[in-house]
VOGU-3710 file (C-alpha; in Angstrom, 3 decimals, decimal comma):
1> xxxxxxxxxx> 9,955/-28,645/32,240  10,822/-32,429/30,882  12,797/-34,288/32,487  15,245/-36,933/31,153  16,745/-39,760/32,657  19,207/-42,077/31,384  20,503/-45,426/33,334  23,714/-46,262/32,011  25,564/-49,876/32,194  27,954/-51,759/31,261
11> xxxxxxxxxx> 26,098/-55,113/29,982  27,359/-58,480/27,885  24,857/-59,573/25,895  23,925/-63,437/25,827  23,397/-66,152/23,310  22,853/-63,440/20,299  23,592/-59,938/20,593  21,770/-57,271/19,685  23,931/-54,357/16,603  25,600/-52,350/18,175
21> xxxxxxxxxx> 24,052/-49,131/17,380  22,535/-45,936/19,237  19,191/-47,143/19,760  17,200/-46,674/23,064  15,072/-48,850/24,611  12,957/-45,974/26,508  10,216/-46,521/29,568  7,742/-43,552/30,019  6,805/-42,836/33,554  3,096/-43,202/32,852
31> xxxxxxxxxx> 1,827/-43,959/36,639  2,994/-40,946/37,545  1,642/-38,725/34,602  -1,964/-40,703/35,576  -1,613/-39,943/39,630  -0,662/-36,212/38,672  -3,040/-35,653/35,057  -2,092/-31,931/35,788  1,767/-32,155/36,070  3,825/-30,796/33,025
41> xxxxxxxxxx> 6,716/-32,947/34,430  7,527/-36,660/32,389  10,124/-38,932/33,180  11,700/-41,199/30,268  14,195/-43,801/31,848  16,508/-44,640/28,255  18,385/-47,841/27,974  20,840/-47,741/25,030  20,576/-51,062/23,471  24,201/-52,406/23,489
51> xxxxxxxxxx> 24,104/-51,833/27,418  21,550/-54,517/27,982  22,300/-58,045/28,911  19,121/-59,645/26,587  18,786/-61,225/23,421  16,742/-59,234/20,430  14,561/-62,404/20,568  13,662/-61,366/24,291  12,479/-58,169/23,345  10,915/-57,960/20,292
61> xxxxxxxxxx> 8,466/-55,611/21,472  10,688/-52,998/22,247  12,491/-52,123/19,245  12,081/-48,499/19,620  14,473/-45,615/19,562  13,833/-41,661/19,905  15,524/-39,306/17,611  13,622/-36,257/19,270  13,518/-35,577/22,440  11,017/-33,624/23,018
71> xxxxxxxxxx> 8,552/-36,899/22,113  8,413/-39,719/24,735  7,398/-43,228/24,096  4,903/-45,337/26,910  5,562/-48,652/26,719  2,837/-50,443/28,331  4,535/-53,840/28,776  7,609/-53,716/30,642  7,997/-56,572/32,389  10,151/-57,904/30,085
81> xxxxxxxxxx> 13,083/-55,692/31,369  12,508/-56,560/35,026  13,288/-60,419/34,768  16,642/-59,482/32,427  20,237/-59,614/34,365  21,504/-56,341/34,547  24,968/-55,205/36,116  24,428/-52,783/38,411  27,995/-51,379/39,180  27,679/-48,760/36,976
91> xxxxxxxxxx> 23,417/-48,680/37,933  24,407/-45,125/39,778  25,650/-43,428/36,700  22,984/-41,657/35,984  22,814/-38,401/33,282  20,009/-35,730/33,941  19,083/-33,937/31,219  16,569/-31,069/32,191  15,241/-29,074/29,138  13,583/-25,993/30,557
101> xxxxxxxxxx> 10,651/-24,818/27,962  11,588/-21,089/28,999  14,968/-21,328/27,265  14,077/-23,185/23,920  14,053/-20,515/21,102  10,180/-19,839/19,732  9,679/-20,685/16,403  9,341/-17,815/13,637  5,809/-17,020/12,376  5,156/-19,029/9,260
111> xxxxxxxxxx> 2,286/-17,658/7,028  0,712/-20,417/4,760  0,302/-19,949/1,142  -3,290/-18,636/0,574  -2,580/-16,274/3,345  0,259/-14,963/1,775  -1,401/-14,663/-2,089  -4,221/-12,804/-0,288  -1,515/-10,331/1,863  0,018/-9,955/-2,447
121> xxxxxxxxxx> -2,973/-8,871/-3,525  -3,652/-6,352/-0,750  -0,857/-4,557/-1,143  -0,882/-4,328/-5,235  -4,743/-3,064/-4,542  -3,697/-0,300/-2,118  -1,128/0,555/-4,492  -2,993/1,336/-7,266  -5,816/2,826/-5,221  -3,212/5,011/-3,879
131> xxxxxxxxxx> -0,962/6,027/-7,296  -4,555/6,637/-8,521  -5,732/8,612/-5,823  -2,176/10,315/-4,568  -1,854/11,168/-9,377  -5,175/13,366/-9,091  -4,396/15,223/-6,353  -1,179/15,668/-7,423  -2,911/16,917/-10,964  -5,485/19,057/-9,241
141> xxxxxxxxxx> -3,079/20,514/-7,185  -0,447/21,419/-9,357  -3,029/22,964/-12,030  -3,861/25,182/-9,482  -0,561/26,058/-8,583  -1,039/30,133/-8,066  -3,934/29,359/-5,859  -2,865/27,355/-3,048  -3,439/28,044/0,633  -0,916/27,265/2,921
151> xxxxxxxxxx> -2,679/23,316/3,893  -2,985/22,969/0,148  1,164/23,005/0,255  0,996/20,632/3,220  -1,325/18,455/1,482  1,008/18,253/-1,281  3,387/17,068/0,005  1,580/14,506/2,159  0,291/13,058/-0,996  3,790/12,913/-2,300
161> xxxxxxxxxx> 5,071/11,140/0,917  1,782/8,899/0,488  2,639/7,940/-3,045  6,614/7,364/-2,265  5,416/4,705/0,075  3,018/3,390/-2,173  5,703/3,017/-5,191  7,330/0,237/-2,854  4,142/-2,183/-2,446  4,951/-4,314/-5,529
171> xxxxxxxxxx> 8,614/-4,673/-3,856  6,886/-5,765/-1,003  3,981/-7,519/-1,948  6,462/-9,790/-4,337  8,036/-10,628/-1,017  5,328/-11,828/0,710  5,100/-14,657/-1,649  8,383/-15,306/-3,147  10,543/-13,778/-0,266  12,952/-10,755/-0,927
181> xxxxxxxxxx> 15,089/-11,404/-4,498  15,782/-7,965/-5,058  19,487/-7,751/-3,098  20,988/-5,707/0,154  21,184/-2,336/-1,750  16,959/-2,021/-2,854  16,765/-3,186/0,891  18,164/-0,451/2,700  16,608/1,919/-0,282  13,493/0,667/0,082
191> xxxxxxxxxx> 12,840/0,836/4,333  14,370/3,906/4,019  11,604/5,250/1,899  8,523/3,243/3,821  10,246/5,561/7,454  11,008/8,510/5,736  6,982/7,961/4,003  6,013/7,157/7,482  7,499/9,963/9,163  6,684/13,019/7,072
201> xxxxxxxxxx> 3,077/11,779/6,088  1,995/12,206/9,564  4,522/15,199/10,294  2,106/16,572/7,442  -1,095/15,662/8,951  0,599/17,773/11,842  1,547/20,681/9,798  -2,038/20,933/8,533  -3,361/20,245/12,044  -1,715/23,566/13,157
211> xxxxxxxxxx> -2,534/25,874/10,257  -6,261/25,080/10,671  -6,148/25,794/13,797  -3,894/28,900/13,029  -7,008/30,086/10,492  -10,272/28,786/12,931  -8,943/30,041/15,852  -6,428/32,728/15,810  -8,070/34,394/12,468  -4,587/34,721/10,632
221> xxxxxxxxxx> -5,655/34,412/6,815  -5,053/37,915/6,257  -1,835/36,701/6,219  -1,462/34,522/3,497  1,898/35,961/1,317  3,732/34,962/4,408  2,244/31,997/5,635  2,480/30,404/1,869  5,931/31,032/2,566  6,466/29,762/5,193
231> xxxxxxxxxx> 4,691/26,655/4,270  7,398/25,594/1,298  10,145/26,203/4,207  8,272/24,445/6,534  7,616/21,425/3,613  11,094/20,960/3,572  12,136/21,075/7,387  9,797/18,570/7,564  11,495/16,062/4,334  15,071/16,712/5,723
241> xxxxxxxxxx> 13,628/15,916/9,329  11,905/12,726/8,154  14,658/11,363/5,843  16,741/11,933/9,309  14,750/10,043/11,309  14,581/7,113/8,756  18,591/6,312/9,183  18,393/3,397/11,434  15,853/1,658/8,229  20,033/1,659/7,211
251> xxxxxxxxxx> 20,878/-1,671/9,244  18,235/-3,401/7,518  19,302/-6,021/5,485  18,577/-9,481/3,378  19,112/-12,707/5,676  16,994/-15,998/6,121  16,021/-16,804/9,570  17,718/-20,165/10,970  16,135/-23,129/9,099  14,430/-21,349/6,565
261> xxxxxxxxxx> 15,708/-20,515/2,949  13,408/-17,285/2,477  15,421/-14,555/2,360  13,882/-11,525/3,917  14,497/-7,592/4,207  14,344/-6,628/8,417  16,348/-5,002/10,441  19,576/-6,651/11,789  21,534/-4,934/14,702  24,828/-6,064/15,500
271> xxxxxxxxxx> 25,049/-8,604/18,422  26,776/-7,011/20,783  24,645/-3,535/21,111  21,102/-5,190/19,472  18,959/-4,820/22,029  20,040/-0,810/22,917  19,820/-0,261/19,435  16,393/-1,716/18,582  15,179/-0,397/21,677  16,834/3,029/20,846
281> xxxxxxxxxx> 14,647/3,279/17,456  11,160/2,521/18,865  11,527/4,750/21,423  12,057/7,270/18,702  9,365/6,024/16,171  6,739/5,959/19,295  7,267/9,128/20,527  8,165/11,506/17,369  6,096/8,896/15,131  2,865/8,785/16,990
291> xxxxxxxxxx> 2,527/10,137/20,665  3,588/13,552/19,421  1,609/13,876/16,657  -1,418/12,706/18,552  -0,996/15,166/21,357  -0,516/18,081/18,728  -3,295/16,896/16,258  -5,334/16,014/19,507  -5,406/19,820/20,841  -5,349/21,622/17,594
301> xxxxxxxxxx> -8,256/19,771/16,729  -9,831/19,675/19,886  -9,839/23,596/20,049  -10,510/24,244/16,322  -14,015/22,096/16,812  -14,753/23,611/19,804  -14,615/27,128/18,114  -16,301/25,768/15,344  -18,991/24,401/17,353  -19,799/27,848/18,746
311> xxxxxxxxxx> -20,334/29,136/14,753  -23,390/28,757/12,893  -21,644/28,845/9,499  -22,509/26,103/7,260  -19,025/26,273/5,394  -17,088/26,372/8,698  -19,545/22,679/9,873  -18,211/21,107/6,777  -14,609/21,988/7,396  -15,256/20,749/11,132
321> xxxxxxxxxx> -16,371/17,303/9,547  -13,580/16,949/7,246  -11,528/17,417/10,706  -13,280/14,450/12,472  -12,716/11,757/9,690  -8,860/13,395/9,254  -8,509/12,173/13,207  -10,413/9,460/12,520  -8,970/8,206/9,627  -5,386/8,547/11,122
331> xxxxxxxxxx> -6,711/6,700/14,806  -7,529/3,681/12,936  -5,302/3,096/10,589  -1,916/3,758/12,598  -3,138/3,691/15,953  -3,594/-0,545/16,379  -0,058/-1,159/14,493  1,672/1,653/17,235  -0,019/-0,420/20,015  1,272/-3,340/19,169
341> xxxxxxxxxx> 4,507/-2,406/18,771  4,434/-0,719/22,203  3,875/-4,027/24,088  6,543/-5,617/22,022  8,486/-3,173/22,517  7,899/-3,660/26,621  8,243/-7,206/26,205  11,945/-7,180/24,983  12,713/-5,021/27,675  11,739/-7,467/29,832
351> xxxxxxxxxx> 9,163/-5,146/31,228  6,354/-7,795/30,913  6,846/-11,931/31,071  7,209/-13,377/28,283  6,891/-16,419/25,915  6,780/-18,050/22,646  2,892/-17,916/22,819  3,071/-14,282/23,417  5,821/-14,238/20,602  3,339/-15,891/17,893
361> xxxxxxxxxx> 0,832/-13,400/19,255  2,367/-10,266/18,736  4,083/-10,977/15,494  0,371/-11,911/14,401  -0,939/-8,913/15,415  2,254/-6,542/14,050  1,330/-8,021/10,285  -1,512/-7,348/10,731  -1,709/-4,135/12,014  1,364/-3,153/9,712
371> xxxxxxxxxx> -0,879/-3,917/6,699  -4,031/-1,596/7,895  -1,607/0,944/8,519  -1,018/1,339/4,561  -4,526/2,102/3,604  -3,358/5,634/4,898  -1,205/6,195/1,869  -4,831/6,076/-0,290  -7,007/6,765/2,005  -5,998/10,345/2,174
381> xxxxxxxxxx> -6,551/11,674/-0,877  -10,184/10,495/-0,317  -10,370/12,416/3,324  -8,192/15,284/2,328  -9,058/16,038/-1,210  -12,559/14,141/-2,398  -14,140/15,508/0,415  -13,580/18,915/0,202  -16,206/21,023/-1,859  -13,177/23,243/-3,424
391> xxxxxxxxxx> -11,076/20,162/-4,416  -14,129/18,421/-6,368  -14,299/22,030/-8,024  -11,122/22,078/-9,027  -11,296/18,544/-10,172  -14,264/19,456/-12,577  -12,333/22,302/-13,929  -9,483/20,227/-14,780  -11,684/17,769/-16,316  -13,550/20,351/-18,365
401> xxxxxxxxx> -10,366/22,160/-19,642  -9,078/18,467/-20,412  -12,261/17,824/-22,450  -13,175/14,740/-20,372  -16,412/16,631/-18,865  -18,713/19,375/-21,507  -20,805/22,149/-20,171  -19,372/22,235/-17,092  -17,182/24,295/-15,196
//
């Protein structure tokens, strides 16, 4: 907490007076600060210049004035002031200005230059990675169209919600550097995509969670008519579910932030209900967006190894190992950025104390979390496709009947 002080008089200046303008002749309290080193309390006594009964020739030392105050000015020398006439009628009227540091507004994140190239070419990497990647799945897939299992449905359509996600990087990665220039409408389009990506892709990693389990455990793939199905209904439960959830992405909108010309695409809740709203929607994204899915995918997969585990087939092992880097894969990628957002989420409901260093912190830590969290959209192709012995098969078939590979098939 500063503290201000300012002595006000009435005073006639002498034999030449000084312009009458807003300048203050200010005295920092420095014995205190150097009795009390630790004390985050200053006192500035300000003398407005036309108030004081001296010549400018009597003070030529002092000719300072403040223009922030938040900066304080120790004059060493101030006996100067001490042998000038003042009238003290009006000495008493004194103005106290306290500025508590809980109540001044923290100052936005700012991201320098090279940070913000290297954040550009992050995202236009992952997006290419991932059209690649998401394109030959999508190939593979579709080739084999009369052959799919019931997780070869769910994986298509993951890979689909991975590569609608991925188609608005450049959007994004152009706004990094040059800030968002492509209006209110691609906006709202555009967030609405990224949470309706967000929300099926690991909806999907659900739905596949379960059918393994459904096959390793309960022994159901005699029944595959039906569960194919089921699958395609279940596909697009889970698309109208996710494009549901992705409404509130609707109230984002282009604005600049208050002393900044950058226009950016965030969310923007009206005044009077922002804080019920905003907490309204991470409630929902933490719960039906992570802690959910982690629960499910947690005991599916935790019971489908441990059957697994009591096997001895080889082809059943590698199924269990594409299992553990799924769970992996997912953990690390989304679970840091869902973190994150939980604490911030506590913090503006005034559930934990806060301030503008534990602002700066956590908006830190939410771009960068946000950022590993898109790998997902090309890492899966690698975990759920590459990996799998039938998917490179099929990918060598479709190479050989495309001509690309000879004597192979």
């Amino acid at each position: 907490m500063r503290t201000f002080v300012c002595l006000r008089s009435h005073v006639q200046s002498s034999s030449e007076p000084l312009e009458d303008v807003d300048k203050l002749y200010c005295y920092a309290d420095s014995d205190r600060r150097a009795q009390h080193p630790e004390s985050t309390t200053s006192n500035i006594f300000c003398f407005p210049s036309r108030q004081i009964n001296a010549t400018s020739s009597d003070i030529p030392n002092f000719n300072m004035f403040i223009t922030n105050p938040n900066t304080s000015v120790n004059l060493v020398n101030f006996s100067e002031f001490y042998e000038e006439e003042f009238n003290y009628t009006d000495f008493l009227n004194i103005t106290y200005f306290v500025v508590d540091d809980k109540t001044v507004p923290c100052q936005p994140l700012t991201i320098s230059g090279a940070v913000s190239v290297a954040v550009c070419v992050f995202y236009i990497v992952v997006f290419l990675q991932a059209i690649l990647g998401n394109l030959t799945v999508v190939l593979v897939i579709v080739n084999n169209i009369r052959a799919l299992s019931p997780s070869d449905v769910y994986l298509f359509h993951l890979t689909l919600a991975d590569s609608l996600l991925a188609l608005a990087l450049p959007f994004y990665a152009t706004a990094v550097v040059r800030g968002w220039l492509f209006g209110d409408i691609m906006c709202k389009l555009l967030s609405v995509m990224k949470e309706a990506s967000f929300y099926t892709s690991i909806l999907f990693l659900v739905c596949i969670s379960v059918d393994r389990y459904t096959v390793i455990v309960w022994a159901v793939e005699s029944r595959m008519a039906q569960r194919l199905l089921w699958s395609w209904h279940i596909s697009a439960a889970v698309w109208l579910l996710g494009v549901f959830l992705s409404l509130p992405a609707l109230y984002n909108e282009v604005f600049a932030l208050s002393g900044s010309r950058t226009p950016m695409c965030a969310e923007r809740f009206h005044q009077e209900r922002a804080d019920e709203l905003r907490l309204a929607t991470r409630v929902l994204r933490h719960l039906l967006g992570f802690l959910l899915p982690l629960g499910i995918m947690t005991v599916c997969y935790g019971v489908t190894v441990s059957r697994l585990l009591r096997t001895r087939s080889f082809r059943r092992h590698r199924a269990m190992r594409l299992i553990v880097l799924v769970v992996l894969a997912f953990l690390l990628c989304w679970m840091p950025y869902h973190v994150v957002t939980v604490v911030d989420t506590l913090l503006r409901a005034k559930l934990i104390p806060e301030s503008c260093k534990v602002h700066k912190a956590l908006d830190v830590a939410i771009y960068v979390t946000q950022s590993l969290g898109l790998l997902h959209c090309c890492i899966n192709p690698v975990l759920y496709a590459f990996v799998g012995a039938k998917f490179r098969t099929r990918l060598f078939q479709l190479l050989h009947k495309a001509g690309v590979l000879e004597g192979r098939s």
